[in-house]
C-alpha positions as CSV (number, residue, x, y, z in Angstrom):
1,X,-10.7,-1.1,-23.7
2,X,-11.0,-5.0,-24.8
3,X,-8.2,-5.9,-21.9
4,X,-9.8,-3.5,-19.1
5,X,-13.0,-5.3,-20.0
6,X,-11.6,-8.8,-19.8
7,X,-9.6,-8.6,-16.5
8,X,-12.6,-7.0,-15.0
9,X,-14.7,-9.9,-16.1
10,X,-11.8,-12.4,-14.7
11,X,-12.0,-10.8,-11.5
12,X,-15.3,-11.1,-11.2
13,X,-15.5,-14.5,-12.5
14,X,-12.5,-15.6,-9.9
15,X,-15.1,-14.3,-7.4
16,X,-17.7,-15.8,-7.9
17,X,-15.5,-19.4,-8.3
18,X,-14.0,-18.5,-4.9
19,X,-17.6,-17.7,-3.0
20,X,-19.4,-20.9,-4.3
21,X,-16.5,-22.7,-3.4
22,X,-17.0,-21.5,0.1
23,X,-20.7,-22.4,0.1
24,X,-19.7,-25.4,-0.8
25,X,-21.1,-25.8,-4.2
26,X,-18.1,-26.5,-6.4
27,X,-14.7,-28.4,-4.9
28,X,-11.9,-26.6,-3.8
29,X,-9.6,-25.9,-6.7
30,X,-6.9,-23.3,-5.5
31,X,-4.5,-24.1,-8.4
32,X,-7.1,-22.9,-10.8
33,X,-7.9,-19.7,-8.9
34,X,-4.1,-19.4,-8.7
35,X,-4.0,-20.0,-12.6
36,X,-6.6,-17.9,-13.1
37,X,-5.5,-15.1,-11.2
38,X,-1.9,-15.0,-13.0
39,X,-3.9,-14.7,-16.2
40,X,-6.2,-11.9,-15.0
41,X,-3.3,-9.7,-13.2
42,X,-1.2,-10.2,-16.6
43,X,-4.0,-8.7,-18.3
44,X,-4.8,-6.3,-15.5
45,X,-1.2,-5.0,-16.1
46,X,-1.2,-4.4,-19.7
47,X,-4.3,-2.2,-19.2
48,X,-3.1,-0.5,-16.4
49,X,0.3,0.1,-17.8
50,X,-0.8,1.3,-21.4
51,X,-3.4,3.6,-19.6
52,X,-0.2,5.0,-18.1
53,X,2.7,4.5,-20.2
54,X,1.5,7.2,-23.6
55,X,3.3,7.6,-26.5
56,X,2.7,11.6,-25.2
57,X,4.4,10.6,-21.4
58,X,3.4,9.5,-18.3
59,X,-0.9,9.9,-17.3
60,X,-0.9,9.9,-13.5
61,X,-4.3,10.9,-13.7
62,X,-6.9,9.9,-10.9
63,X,-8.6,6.9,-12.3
64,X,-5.1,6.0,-14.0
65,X,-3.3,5.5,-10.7
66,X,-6.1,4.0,-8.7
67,X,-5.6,1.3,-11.7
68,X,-2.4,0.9,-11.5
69,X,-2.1,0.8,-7.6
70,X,-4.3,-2.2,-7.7
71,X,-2.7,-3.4,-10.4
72,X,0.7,-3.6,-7.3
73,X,-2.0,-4.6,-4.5
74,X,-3.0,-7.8,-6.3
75,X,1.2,-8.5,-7.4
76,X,1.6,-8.2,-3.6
77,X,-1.5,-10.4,-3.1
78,X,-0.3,-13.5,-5.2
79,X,3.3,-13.1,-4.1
80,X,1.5,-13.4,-0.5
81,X,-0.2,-16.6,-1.1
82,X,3.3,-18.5,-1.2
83,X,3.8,-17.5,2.4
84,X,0.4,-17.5,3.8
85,X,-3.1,-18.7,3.7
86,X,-4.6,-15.6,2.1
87,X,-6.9,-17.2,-1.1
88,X,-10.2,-16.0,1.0
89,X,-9.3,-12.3,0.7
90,X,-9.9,-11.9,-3.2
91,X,-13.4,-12.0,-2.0
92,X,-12.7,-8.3,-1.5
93,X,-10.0,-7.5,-3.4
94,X,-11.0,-8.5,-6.6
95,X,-14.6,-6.7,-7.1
96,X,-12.7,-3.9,-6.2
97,X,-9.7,-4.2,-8.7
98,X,-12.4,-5.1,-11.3
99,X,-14.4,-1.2,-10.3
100,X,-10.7,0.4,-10.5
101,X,-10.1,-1.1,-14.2
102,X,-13.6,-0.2,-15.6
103,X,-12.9,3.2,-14.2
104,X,-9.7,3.7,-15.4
105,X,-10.6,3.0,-19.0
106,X,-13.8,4.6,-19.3
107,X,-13.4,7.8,-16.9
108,X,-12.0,10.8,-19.1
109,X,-8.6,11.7,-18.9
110,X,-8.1,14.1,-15.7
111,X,-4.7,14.5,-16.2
112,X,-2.3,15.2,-19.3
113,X,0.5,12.9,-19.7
114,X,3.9,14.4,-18.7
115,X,7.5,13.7,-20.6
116,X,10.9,13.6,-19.3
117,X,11.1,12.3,-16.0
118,X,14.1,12.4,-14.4
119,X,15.6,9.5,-12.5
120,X,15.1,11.6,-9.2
121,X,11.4,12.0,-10.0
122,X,10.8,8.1,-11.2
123,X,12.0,7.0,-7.6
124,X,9.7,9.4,-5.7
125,X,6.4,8.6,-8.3
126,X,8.2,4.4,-8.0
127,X,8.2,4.8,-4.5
128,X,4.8,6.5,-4.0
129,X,2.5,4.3,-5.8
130,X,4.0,0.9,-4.1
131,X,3.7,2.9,-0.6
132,X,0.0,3.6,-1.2
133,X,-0.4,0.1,-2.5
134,X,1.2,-2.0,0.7
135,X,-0.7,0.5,3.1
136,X,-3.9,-0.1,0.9
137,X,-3.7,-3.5,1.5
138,X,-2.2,-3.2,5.6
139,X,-5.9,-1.1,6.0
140,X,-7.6,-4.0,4.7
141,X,-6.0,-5.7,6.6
142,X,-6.4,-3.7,9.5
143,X,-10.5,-4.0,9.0
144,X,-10.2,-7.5,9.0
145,X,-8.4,-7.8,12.3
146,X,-11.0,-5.3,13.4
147,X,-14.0,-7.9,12.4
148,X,-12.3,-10.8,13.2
149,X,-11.4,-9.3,16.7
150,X,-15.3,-7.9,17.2
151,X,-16.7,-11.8,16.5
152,X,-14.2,-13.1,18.5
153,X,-15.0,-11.0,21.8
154,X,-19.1,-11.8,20.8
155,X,-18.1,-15.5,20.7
156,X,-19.2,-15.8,17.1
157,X,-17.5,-18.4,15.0
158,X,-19.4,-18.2,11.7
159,X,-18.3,-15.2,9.1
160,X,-14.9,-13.8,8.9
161,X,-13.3,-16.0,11.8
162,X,-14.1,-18.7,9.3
163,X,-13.1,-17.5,6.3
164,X,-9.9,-15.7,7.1
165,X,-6.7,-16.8,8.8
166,X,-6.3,-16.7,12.7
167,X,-6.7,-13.5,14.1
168,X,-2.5,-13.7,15.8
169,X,-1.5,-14.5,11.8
170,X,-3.4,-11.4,10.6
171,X,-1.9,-9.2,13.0
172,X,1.3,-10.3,12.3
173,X,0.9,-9.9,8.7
174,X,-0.4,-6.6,9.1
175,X,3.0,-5.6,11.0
176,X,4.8,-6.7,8.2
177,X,3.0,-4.7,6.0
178,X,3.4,-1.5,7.6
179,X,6.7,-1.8,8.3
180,X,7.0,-2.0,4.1
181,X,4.9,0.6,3.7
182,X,6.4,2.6,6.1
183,X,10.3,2.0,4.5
184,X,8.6,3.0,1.2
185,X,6.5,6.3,2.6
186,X,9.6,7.4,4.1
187,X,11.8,7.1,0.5
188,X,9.1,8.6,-1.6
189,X,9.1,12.0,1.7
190,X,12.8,11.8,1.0
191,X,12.9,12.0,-2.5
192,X,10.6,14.0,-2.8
193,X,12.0,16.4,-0.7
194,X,15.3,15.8,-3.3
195,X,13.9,16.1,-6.5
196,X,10.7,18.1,-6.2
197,X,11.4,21.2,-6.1
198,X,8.0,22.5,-5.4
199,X,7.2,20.3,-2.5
200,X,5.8,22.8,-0.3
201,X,4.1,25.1,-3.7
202,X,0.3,25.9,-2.0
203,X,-1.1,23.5,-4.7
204,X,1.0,20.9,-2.7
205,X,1.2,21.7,0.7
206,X,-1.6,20.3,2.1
207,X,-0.7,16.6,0.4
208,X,3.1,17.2,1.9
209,X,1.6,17.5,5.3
210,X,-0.7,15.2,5.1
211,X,1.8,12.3,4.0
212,X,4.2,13.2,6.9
213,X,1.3,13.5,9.5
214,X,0.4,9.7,7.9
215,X,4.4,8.8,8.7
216,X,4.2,10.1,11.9
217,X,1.1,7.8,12.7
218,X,2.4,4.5,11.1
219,X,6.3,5.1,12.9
220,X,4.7,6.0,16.3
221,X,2.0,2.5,15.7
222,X,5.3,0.7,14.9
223,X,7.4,2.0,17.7
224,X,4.6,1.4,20.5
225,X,4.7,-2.0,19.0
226,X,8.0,-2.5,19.3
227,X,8.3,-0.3,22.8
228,X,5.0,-1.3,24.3
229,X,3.8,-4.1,22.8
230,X,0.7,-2.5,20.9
231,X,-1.6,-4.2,19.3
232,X,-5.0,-5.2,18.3
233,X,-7.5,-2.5,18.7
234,X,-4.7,0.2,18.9
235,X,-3.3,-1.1,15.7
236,X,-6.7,-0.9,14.0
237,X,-7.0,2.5,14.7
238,X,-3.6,3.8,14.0
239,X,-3.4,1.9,11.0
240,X,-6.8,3.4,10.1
241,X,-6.0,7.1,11.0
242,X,-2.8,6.9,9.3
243,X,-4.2,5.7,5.9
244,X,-7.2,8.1,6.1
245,X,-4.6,10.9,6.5
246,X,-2.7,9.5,3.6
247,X,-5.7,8.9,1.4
248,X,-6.8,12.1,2.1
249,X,-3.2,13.4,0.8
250,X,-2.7,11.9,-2.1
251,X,-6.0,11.5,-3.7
252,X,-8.3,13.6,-1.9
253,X,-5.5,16.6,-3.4
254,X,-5.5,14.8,-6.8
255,X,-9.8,14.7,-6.7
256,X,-10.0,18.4,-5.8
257,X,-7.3,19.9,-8.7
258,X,-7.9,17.4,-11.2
259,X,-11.6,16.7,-11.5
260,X,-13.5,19.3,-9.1
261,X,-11.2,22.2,-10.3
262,X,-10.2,20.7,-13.4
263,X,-5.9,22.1,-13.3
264,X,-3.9,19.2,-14.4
């Protein structure tokens, strides 16, 4: 409890350093948010993983994973900033990450831990969490191009189109991204498909579908891209359908038989 509380204070604190440095109020100071940030994530991470990581097995409970996938979002997010311009996006991404770690340590247990994983089963749960991650953050970005896209057609130059990078960077970003997630989506299917033996059980089903209707949305985006030279709006909504789809999978599944039906 003391570390969820402290890196959801940092996050929030981070925030707030970020958005009056915007206004204007305080000087830019990226190496401290940078500093800062390493600090909080660290802390982040020993939450997260001790909420996961029992003495009794793994908890891949509900508010336990949405923890510990933004636990990877924000890993991906500082590894990011060495490549791009990206220090304005914590605006969003950290109030968020500081909701999921609250959550995660004071939401009851809706799962019970589970012992002796195979190395099979790591790779597909390994796999699984870092696909919903990197697609997390490609939708985010996905509703930023969106904005950015909408002001830019209005001729407004205040808001987002100030804050974030150029609109041609964030598309390009958010290809990279979903080719990632894709390559991850498609080993934790695969594997899945290998170790799980009860892939297509009826408490399952639906989730299996729905993760390979999500596929089939982010590989036809990325073909037409490639083919046909998609992009902007049709990227947006691709990239939006296919994580609803996914979303909808993995958690809306995990929301129904965990805390509406209570099986574990």
């Amino acid at each position: 409890m003391p570390s969820a509380i402290t890196a959801a204070t940092l996050y929030l604190l981070i925030t707030l350093l970020q958005a009056l440095r915007l206004k204007g109020t305080i000087a830019a100071r990226p190496s401290l948010i940078i500093l800062l940030s390493l600090l909080t994530v660290s802390v982040h991470g020993y939450s997260a993983l001790g909420a996961v990581l029992t003495d009794a097995g793994v908890n891949l409970g509900f508010f336990k994973v949405s923890s510990l996938i933004f636990l990877i979002i924000n890993l991906a997010f500082l590894l990011g900033l060495l490549r791009r311009p990206l220090l304005n996006l914590l605006l969003i991404l950290y109030p968020l990450s500081s909701i999921a770690v609250m959550t995660s340590a004071l939401a009851p247990d809706t799962s019970q831990p589970f012992a002796g994983f195979s190395a099979g089963m790591l790779v597909h749960i390994g796999s699984s969490v870092l696909a919903y991650a990197v697609l997390t953050i490609a939708a985010c970005q996905a509703a930023a191009v969106a904005a950015q896209d909408y002001q830019l057609r209005h001729r407004h130059t205040r808001g987002l189109v100030q804050i974030l990078p150029p609109v041609q960077l964030m598309e390009s970003m958010l290809f990279e991204l979903l080719w990632v997630g894709l390559s991850l989506l498609t080993l934790a299917i695969a594997s899945g498909m290998v170790f799980l033996e009860d892939i297509f059980a009826q408490h399952l089903v639906h989730k299996t579908v729905l993760t390979i209707a999500a596929w089939v949305l982010f590989a036809t985006l990325l073909w037409g891209h490639h083919q046909l030279g998609w992009r902007s709006q049709t990227a947006v909504r691709f990239t939006l359908s296919g994580f609803a789809v996914l979303m909808l999978g993995y958690f809306g599944s995990k929301l129904v038989l965990e805390i509406i039906l209570q099986r574990v």
